[in-house]
Every structure is written in C-alpha cells, then in structure tokens.
C-alpha positions in Angstrom: 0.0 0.0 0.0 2.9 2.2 0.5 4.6 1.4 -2.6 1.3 2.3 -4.4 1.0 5.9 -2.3 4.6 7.1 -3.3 4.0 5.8 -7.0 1.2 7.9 -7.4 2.6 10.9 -6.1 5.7 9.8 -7.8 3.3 10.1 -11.1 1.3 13.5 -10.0 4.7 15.8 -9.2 6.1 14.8 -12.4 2.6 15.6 -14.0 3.3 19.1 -12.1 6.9 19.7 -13.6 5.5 19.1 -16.9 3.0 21.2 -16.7 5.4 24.1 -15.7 7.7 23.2 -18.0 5.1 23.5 -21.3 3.6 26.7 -19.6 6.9 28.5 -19.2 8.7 27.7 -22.4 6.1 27.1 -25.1 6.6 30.3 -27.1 3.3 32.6 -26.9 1.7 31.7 -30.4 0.7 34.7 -32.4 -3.2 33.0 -33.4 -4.7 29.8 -32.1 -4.4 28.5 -36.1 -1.9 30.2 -38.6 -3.5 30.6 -41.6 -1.8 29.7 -44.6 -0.5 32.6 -46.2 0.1 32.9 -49.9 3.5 34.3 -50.6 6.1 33.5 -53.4 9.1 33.3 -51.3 11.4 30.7 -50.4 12.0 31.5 -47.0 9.7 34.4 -44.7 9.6 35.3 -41.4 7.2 38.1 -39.9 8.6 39.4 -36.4 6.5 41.7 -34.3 8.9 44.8 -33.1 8.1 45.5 -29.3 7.8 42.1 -27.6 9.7 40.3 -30.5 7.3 37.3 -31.3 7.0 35.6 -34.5 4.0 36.1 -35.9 4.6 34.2 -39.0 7.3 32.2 -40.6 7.7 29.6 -43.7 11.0 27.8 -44.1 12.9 30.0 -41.4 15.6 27.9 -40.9 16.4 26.6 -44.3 19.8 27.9 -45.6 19.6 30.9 -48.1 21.6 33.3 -49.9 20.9 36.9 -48.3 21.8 38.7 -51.3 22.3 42.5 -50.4 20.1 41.9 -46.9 24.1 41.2 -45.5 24.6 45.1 -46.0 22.7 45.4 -42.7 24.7 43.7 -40.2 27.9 45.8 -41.8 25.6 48.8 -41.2 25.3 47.4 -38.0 29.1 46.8 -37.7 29.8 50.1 -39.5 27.8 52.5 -36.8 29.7 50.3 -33.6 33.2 51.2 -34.9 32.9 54.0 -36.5 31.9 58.2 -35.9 29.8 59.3 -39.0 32.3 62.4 -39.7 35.3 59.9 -40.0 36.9 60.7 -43.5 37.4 57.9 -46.0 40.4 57.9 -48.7 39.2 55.5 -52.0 41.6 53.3 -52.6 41.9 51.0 -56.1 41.5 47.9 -53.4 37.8 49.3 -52.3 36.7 49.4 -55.3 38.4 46.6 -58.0 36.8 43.7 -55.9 32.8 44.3 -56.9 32.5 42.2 -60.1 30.9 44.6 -63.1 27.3 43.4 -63.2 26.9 44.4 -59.4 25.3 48.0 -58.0 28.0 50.7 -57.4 28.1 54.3 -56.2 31.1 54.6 -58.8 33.7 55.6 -56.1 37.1 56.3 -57.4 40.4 56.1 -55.8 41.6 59.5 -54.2 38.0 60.3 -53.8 37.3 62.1 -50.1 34.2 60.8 -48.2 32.7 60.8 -45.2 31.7 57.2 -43.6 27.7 58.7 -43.3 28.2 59.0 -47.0 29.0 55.9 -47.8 26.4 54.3 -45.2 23.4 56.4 -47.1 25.3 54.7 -50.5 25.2 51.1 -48.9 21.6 51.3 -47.8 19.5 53.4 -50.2 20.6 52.6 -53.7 22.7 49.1 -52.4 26.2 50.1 -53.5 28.3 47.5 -53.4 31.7 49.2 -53.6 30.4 51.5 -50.5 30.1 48.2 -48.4 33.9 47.7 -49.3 35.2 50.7 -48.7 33.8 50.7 -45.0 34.8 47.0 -44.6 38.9 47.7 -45.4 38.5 51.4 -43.1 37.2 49.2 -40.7 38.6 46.2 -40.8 42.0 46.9 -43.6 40.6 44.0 -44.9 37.3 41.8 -46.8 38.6 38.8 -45.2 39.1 40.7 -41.4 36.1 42.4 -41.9 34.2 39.1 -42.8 35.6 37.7 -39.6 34.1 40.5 -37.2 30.9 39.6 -39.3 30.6 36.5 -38.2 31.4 37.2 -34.7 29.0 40.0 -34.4 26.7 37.4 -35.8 27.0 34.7 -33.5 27.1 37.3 -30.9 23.8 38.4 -31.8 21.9 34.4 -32.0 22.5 33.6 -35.2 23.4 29.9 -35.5 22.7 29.3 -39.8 24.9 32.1 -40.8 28.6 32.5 -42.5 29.4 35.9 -44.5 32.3 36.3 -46.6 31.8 39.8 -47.7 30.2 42.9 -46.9 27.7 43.4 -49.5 26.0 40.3 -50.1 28.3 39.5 -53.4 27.7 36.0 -53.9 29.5 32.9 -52.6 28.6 29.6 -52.3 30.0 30.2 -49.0 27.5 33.3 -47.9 24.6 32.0 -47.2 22.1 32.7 -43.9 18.6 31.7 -42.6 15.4 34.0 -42.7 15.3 33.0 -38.9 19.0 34.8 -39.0 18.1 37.8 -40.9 15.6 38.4 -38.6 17.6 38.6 -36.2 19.9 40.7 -37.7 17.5 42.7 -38.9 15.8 43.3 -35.5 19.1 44.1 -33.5 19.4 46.3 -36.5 16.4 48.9 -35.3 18.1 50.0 -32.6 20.6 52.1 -34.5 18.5 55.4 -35.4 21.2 56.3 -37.9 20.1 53.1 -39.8 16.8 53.0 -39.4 16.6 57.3 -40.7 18.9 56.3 -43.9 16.6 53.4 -44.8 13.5 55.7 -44.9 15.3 58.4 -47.5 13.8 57.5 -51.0 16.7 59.4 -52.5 20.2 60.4 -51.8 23.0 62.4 -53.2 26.4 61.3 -53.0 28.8 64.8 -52.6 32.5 63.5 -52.0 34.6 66.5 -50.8 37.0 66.5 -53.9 34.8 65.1 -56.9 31.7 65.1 -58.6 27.8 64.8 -57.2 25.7 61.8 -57.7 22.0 61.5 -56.9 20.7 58.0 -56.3 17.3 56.2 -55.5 16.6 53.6 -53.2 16.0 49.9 -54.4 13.2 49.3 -51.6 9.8 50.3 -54.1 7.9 50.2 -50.5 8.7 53.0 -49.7 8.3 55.3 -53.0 5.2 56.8 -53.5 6.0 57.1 -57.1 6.0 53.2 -57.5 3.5 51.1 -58.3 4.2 48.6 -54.8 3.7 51.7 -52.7 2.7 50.7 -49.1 1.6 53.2 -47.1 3.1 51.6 -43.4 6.1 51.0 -45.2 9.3 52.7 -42.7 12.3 51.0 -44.4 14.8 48.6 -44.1 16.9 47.1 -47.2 16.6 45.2 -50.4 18.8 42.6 -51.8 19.1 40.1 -55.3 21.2 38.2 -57.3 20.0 35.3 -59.2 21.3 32.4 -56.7 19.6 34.1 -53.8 16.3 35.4 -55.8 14.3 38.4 -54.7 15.0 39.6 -50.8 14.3 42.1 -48.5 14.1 43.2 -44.7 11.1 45.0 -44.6 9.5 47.3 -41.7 6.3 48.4 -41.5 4.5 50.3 -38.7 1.0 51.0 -38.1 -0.7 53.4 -35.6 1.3 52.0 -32.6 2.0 48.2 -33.7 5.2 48.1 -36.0 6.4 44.8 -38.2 9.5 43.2 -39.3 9.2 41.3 -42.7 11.8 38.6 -44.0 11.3 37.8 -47.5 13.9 35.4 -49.0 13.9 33.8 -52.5 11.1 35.3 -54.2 10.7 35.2 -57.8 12.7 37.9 -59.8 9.5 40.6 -60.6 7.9 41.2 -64.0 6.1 43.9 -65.8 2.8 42.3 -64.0 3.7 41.6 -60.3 6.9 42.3 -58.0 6.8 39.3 -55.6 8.6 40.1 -53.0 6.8 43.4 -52.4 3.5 41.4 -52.8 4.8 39.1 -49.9 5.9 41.5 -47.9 2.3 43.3 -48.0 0.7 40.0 -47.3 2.7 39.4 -44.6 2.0 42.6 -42.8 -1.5 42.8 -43.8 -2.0 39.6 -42.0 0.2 40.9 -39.2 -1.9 44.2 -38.7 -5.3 41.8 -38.8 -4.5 39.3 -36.6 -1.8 39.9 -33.7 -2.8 40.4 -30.4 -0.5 43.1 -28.5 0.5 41.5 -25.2 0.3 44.1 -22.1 1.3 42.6 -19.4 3.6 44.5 -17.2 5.9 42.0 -16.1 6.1 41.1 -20.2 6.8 44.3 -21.2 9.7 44.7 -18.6 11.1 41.6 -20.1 10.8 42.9 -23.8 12.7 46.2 -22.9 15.5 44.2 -21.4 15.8 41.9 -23.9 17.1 44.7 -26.4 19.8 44.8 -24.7 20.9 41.6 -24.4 22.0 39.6 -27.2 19.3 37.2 -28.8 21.0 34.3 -28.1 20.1 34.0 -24.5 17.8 36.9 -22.9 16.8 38.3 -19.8 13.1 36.3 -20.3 14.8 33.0 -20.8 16.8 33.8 -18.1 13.9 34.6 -16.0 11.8 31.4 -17.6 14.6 28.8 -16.8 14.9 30.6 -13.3 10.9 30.4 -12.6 10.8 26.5 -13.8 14.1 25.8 -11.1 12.2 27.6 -8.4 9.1 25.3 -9.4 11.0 22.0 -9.9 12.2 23.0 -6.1 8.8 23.5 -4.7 7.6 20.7 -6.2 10.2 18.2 -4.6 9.6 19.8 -1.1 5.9 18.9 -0.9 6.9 15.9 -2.5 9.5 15.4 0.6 6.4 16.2 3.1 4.4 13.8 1.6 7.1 11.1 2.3 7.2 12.3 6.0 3.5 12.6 6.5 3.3 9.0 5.4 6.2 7.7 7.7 
C-alpha cells in the first residue's frame, strides 16, 4: 500500500513539472491557427517589433543566400566602430573587388568621403563598392572584416549564418537563414542612424574632392511614385542576385503596432507583379489583422531588457529557466512532506 502511495505521487509531481515546464517555455503563439499565407518566397519570417514574437514564418531555418540583406549587419558593424564624420580615402583595393554586373556608387580612388556618405550609399541605392570601402577602413581587410561579421553574428543568435563579404556579393559560401536575418534585422532597429537612412527615398552622393551623384533607393515600398507603394512602409533594405532570388528586410509600422518582414527567394518581378513586395504586404496585412498586443507588465519589462541583451540567451529566458528551477524545487519539497507525513 505504501509502494502504491509514493507511486502515485511519484506520477502526480512529475505531471506538475511538466505542466510548468510547457507553460513556461512554449513560445506565446501569435493565433490559435496560422492561416496559410500565400506568398512567393522561399524563405519568410514576420517578427512583431516590441515584444519580439514571430508572428509568422515559412522555411525559417532553411539555408539561403541573403543577397544584399548582408549590408545590414555591416551597417550594423559600421555604426559600432565608427563616428559618422570619420573621412574615408578611396583606394583602387575598395573598389576593383565588386565584379561589373553588381550595384555601385562609382567611387574612385583619391575620392574624399565621409563614412555617413558611404552608409546612405550602402543602404538606399545598395552600392556595393560602399560596403567595401567601410569594410577595409574598418577592418584593412574583406577577409578581417568578414571575420568580425561572423562574430558579431554569433554574438547576436544567429546559429545558420557564415558571411564572406560585406555586401552580399555571392559565394557559395555566404549564405544565412530567414530565422537569422531576422535577427539581424531586429538588433538592427536600434541604431537610429540606420533606421533614418533606410526611410530616405533618394540620396546624393557629394565627395569632398569630386563630382555629385543622386541616387534612389531599391526598396519600391517605400516610393510613393512606384506602383508597390505601401503606405506603413518605414524601411529597411533590399537585396538580389539570381542564386539568392528576390529579398528584402522589410518594416512596416502602423498606428502603434510596428512589423519586421523577411522575405527570401522570391521570384525575380515582371512587368505584372513584383513578388517580393507582394509578400511582404501579405505578410504585414496579416500581421496588422490578426496579432494580439501583449500588455502585461511583467512582459513588457522583459521585452525592454531583452534589447539589450543579445538574442542568443535573454533576460526572459533567463527569468523562464529561473521560474521553472524555483518550481521543480517546490515541487520536490511537498513531494519530501508527503514522504514524512506517510512515515
């Protein structure tokens, strides 16, 4: 008869641990059933911006080649080791590297520019010879540079990703995840100076010692002269080549709830449609018509943290792991009075 007692509430306190466990670290779903979304893409991933939840994804962790989405974690890179007003020399190195069928601001060598100048060139109109200039002042090297993307990476959660260059140039070798991107893209947001040069529609490039050039941004979201206009549109940055297809990180924000769209692989667009500016509207759409805003307190304390600490383990998980311990140890105590009750 004793046997049988401590069995059972052998049986019920493991019932209780599990139960503690699913509640604490099943990840808060975004609707009861995800609807199946249309979208073109390869690879997606629809993030929502305060509490950092997936609201949608579709193949998030399959490997992908970002294209010119890499340009953001060396914007990222670029603002944490550099001032804005720092002065950059071109040399022939910065510029002979980007193959001729690739975007360029046509930098030349001896040509005086500020590093804000070349960020508004990497981000708006995608130059690639902009993301090598900053790499080698940063770095005095593609391959050095590479390296301190790939620890800034891992620093940051991603665990699918290995970059060889700073502008998203293929290589077999460059690849990512949407799940990554996302993450790159999000840590990304809190850089104002990013997140204002991603909005600009336009920019003109004015070296101190040559000639002007006016640009236009690649991202047709946020023109209201293109056809793919989208009114919550805010930013972020566009990227293609034909290995990787059609990508973008894409942010949208409406009234007071704001979205972060990964869009990887899509078909290259047509004279009818532009798919990846289609997916990235039904994503949103679907994010502004369905998500629930959480606002509990104690949740919204853990979200505020958790921008400052890197994604790869956060204050909540922190706080989750430490909240199932102090429940696995409660548990075990009234599971040791039991056992004294009955002797």
């Amino acid at each position: 008869m004793k046997f049988k007692v401590t069995f059972f509430i052998n049986i019920f306190m493991l019932l209780i641990i599990f139960t503690i466990f699913n509640l604490i670290f099943t990840t808060t779903s975004f609707a009861e059933n995800i609807e199946e979304l249309n979208l073109y893409a390869k690879s997606c991933m629809l993030v929502e911006k305060s509490t950092h939840r997936i609201a949608y994804e579709k193949n998030a962790n399959e490997r992908i080649y970002p294209a010119s989405t890499t340009k953001v974690l060396t914007a990222i890179l670029t603002i944490e080791h550099c001032n804005l007003s720092d002065t950059v020399t071109i040399t022939r190195d910065m510029i002979s590297q980007i193959p001729p069928e690739y975007t360029s601001a046509y930098l030349r060598p001896g040509e005086q520019v500020t590093v804000e100048q070349l960020l508004n060139c990497l981000m708006i109109p995608s130059a690639n010879d902009a993301g090598y200039a900053l790499a080698i002042h940063i770095s005095g090297s593609v391959d050095e540079f590479a390296n301190l993307m790939n620890e800034k990476a891992a620093q940051i959660g991603c665990t699918g990703s290995h970059f060889t260059n700073p502008s998203g140039i293929h290589n077999e070798n460059h690849y990512s995840t949407a799940r990554d991107m996302a993450l790159i893209g999000m840590y990304s947001l809190r850089y104002n100076e990013i997140t204002e040069i991603c909005k600009k529609t336009s920019y003109t490039l004015q070296p101190a010692n040559s000639y002007d050039r006016n640009f236009k941004t690649t991202n047709t979201l946020i023109n209201p002269s293109e056809p793919n206009y989208y009114e919550y549109a805010t930013g972020l940055k566009t990227g293609f080549t034909d290995p990787a297809g059609a990508c973008i990180i894409a942010t949208a924000k409406k009234d007071d709830m704001e979205f972060l769209a990964i869009v990887i692989g899509a078909p290259e667009s047509d004279h009818k449609i532009n798919y990846r500016d289609v997916d990235c509207k039904t994503l949103f759409e679907y994010g502004f018509a369905n998500y629930e805003e959480i606002t509990k307190t104690d949740e919204k304390v853990v979200a505020v943290f958790d921008d400052y600490i890197y994604s790869g383990f956060t204050l909540s998980t922190a706080i989750k792991i430490g909240i199932a311990i102090i429940s696995i140890y409660i548990a075990f105590t009234i599971f040791k009075i039991c056992h004294k009750k009955k002797k």
